[in-house]
C-alpha positions as CSV (number, residue, x, y, z in Angstrom):
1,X,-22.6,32.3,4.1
2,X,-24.1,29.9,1.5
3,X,-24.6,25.9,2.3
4,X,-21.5,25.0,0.6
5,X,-19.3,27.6,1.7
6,X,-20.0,26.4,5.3
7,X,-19.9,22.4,4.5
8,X,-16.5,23.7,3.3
9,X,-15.3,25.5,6.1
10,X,-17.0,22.5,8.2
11,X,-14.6,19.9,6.4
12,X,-11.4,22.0,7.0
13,X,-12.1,22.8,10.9
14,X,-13.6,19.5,11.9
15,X,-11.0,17.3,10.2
16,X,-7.8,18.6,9.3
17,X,-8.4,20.2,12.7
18,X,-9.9,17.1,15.0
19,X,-7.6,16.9,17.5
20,X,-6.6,21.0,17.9
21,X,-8.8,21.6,20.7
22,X,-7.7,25.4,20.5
23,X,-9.5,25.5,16.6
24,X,-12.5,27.9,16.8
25,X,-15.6,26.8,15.3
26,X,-17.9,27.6,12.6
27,X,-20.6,29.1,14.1
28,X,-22.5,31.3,11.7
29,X,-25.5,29.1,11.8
30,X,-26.7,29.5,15.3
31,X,-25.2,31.0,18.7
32,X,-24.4,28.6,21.5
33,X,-23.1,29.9,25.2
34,X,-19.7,29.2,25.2
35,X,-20.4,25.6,27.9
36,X,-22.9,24.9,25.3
37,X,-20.8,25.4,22.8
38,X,-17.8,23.3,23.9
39,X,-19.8,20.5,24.9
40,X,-21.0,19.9,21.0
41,X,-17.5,20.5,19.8
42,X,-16.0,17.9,22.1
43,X,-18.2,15.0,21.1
44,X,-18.3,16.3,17.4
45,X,-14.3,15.9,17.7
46,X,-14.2,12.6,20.0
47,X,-16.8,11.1,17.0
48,X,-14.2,12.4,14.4
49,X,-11.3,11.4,16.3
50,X,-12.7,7.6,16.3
51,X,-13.7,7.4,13.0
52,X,-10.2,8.2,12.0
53,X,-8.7,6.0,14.2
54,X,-11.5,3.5,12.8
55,X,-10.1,4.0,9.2
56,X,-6.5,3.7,10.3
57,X,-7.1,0.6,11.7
58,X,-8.9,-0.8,8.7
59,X,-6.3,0.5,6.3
60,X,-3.7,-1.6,8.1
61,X,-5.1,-4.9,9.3
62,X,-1.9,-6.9,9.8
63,X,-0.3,-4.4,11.7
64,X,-3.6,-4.3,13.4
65,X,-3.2,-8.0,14.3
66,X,0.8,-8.0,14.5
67,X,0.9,-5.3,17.5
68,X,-2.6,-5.3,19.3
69,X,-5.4,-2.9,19.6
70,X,-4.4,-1.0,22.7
71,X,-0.5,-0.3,20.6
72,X,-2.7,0.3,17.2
73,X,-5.0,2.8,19.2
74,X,-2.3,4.7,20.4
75,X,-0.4,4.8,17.2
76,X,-3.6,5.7,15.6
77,X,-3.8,8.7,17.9
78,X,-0.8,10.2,17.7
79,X,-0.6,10.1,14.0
80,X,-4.1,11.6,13.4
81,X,-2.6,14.3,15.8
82,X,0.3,14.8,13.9
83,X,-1.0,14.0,10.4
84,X,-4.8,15.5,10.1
85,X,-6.2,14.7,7.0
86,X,-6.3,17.5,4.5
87,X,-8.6,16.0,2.2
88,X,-12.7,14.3,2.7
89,X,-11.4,11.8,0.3
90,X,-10.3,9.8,2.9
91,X,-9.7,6.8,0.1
92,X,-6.2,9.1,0.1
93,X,-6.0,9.1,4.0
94,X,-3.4,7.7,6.2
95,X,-1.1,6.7,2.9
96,X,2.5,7.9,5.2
97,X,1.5,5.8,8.2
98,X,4.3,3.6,7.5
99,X,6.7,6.4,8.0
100,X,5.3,7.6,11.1
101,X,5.6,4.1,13.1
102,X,9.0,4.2,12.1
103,X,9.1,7.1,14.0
104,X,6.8,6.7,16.7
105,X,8.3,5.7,19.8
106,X,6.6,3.0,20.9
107,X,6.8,1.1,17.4
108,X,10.3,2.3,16.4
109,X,12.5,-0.3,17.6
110,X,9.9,-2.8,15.7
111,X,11.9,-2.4,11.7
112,X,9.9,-5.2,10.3
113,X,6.5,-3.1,11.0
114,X,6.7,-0.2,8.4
115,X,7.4,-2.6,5.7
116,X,4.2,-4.7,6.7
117,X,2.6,-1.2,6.8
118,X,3.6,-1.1,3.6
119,X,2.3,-4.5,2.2
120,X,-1.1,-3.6,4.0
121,X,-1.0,-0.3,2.1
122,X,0.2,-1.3,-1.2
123,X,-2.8,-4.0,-1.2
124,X,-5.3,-1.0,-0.7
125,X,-3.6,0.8,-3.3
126,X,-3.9,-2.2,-5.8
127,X,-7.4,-2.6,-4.9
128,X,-8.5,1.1,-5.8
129,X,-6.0,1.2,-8.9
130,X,-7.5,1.7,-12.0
131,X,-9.0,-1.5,-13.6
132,X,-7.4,-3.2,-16.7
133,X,-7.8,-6.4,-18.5
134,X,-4.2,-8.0,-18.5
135,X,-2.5,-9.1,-21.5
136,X,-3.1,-13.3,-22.3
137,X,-0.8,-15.9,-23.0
138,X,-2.3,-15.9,-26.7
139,X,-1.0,-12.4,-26.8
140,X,2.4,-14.0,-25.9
141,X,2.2,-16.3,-27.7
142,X,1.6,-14.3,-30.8
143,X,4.5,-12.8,-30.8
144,X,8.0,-14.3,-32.5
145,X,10.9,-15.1,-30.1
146,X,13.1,-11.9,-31.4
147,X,10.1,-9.5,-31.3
148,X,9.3,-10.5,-27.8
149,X,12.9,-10.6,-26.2
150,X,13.0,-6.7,-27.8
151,X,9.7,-5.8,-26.8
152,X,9.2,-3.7,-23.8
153,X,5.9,-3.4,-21.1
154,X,3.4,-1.4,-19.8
155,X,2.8,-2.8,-16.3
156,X,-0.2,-3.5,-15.1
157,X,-1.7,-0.4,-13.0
158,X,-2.4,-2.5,-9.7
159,X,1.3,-3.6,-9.4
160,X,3.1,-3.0,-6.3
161,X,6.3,-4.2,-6.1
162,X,8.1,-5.1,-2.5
163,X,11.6,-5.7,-1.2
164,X,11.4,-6.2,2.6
165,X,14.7,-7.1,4.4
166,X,12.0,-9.0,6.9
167,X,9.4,-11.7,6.5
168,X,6.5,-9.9,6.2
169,X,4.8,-12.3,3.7
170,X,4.9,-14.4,7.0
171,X,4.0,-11.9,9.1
172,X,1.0,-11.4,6.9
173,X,-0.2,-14.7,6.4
174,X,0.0,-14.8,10.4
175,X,-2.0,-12.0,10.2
176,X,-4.5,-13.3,8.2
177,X,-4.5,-16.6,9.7
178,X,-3.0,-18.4,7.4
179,X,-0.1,-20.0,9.0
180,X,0.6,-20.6,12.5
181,X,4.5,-22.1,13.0
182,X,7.1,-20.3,14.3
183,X,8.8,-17.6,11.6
184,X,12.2,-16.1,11.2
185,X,11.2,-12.2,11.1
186,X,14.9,-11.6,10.0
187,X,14.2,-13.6,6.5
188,X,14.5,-11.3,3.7
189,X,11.2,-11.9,1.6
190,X,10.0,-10.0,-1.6
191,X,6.2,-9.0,-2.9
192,X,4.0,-8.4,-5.5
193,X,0.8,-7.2,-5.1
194,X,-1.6,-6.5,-7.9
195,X,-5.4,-6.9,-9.1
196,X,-5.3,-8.7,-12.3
197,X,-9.5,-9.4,-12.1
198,X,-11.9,-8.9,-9.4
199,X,-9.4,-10.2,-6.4
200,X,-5.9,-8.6,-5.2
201,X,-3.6,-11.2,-5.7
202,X,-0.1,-11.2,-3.1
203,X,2.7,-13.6,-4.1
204,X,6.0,-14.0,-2.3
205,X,8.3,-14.2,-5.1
206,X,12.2,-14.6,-5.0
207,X,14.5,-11.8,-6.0
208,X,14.8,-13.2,-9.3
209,X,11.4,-12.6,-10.6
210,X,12.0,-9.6,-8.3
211,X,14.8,-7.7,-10.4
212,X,13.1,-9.1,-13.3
213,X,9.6,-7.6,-13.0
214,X,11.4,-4.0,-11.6
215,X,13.5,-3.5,-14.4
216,X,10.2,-4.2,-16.7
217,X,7.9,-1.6,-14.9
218,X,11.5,0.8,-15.2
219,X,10.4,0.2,-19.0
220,X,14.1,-2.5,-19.8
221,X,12.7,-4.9,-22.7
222,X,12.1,-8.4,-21.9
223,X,15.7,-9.7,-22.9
224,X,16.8,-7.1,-20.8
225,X,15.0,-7.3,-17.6
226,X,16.3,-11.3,-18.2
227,X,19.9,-10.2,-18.2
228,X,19.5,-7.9,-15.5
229,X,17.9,-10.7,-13.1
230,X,20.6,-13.2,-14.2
231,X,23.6,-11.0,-13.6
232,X,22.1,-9.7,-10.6
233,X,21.5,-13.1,-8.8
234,X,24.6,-14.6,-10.1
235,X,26.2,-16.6,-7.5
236,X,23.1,-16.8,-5.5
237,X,21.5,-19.9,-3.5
238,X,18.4,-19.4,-5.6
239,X,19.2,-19.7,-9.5
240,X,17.2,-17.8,-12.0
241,X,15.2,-19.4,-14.2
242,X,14.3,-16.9,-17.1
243,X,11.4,-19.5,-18.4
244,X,9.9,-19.2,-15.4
245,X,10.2,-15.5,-14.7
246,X,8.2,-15.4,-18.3
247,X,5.7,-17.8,-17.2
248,X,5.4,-16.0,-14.0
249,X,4.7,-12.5,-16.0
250,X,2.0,-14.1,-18.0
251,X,0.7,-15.7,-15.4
252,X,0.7,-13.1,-12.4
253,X,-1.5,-10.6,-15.3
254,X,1.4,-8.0,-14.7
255,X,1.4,-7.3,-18.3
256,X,-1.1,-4.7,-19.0
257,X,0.2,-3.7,-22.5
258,X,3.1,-4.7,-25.0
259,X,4.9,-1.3,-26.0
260,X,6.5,-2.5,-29.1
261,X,10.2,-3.6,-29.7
262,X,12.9,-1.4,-27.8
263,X,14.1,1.0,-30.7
């Protein structure tokens, strides 16, 4: 067995197979006694079992913060369990972890937390997207009335768009720190998170600019998106303000690339 071939078959027994105690081992390098033997494997696995608990954890800070470490620990452990990564790119690791605490008993009756999960994950996401200079106001501003109200948008790669029917902006700012008063968890809040520059930017926005910037990544044209957020909201305690959704799209850097005027 070549070096490579056994790093490979190292990768695929050790983690996508970390918490199978019943997983033979490679052993084509050297022959342990079978107490030997099982004594490496066991701390081997209870190192790998902790550094993906380790990554869990960091993947999901606020949920981290929101439920404690001896809740997160256990959550952790039982999804690795259930979920062993199939891939040593663990940048792609852990990505249906909101799913699974929907799921997991002890976190199930919790509704806000895979939507923070969520918010936690869309921010890591944003942050490993693919980097893109947004479009300027000049670049607006270029443009005649007609040809931008036809035009339509290539969004910006980092974009994550959120519709939560909890507070989980809250929630994450008291997870960060942020804000300390009391919160209504039952407050229907939406997101965007995106990586215009350097930073990862999260704004709460209202459903307005919500609607608006959804039906633009769905590819609508600008006039569109603005009819769609109007009729949408119409009636609603918060009224739309379509200058405002504009400067908000310039603004934000969710504008990666003007696709021309809707044909």
């Amino acid at each position: 067995m070549s070096l490579l071939d056994f790093q490979r078959a190292m990768t695929i027994n050790a983690f996508a197979n970390a918490s199978n105690t019943d997983t033979p081992p490679v052993t084509q390098l050297k022959e342990y006694d079978s107490h030997e033997l099982k004594e490496r494997l066991a701390i081997y696995r209870n190192n790998t079992l902790h550094s993906l608990r380790e990554a869990v954890k960091d993947l999901y800070p606020s949920v981290l913060a929101t439920i404690g470490e001896d809740l997160m620990k256990a959550a952790a452990h039982h999804y690795i369990q259930q979920h062993p990564p199939n891939s040593a790119a663990m940048v792609d690791f852990a990505h249906d972890f909101p799913e699974f605490l929907a799921s997991f008993e002890h976190t199930h009756a919790m509704g806000y937390l895979p939507d923070l999960a969520t918010l936690d994950l869309a921010q890591h996401r944003s942050y490993h997207a693919q980097d893109q200079d947004p479009l300027t106001a000049e670049a607006f501003s270029a443009l005649g009335l007609d040809t931008l109200a036809n035009s339509r948008i290539a969004a910006h790669p980092s974009a994550q768009l959120i519709e939560s029917n909890y507070a989980i902006y809250d929630m994450w700012q008291m997870a960060q720190g942020q804000r300390h008063d009391r919160l209504n968890a039952d407050n229907p809040q939406h997101i965007l998170v995106i990586r215009p520059q350097a930073n990862v930017e999260v704004y709460c926005i209202d459903q307005g600019h919500f609607i608006f910037l959804s039906a633009l990544k769905n590819r609508a044209s600008i006039a569109e998106a603005l009819e769609t957020a109007q009729a949408t909201t119409h009636g609603s305690a918060k009224h739309f303000e379509p200058a405002n959704a504009i400067a908000f799209l310039i603004q934000s850097g969710f504008t990666a690339q003007l696709l021309g005027e809707q044909t």
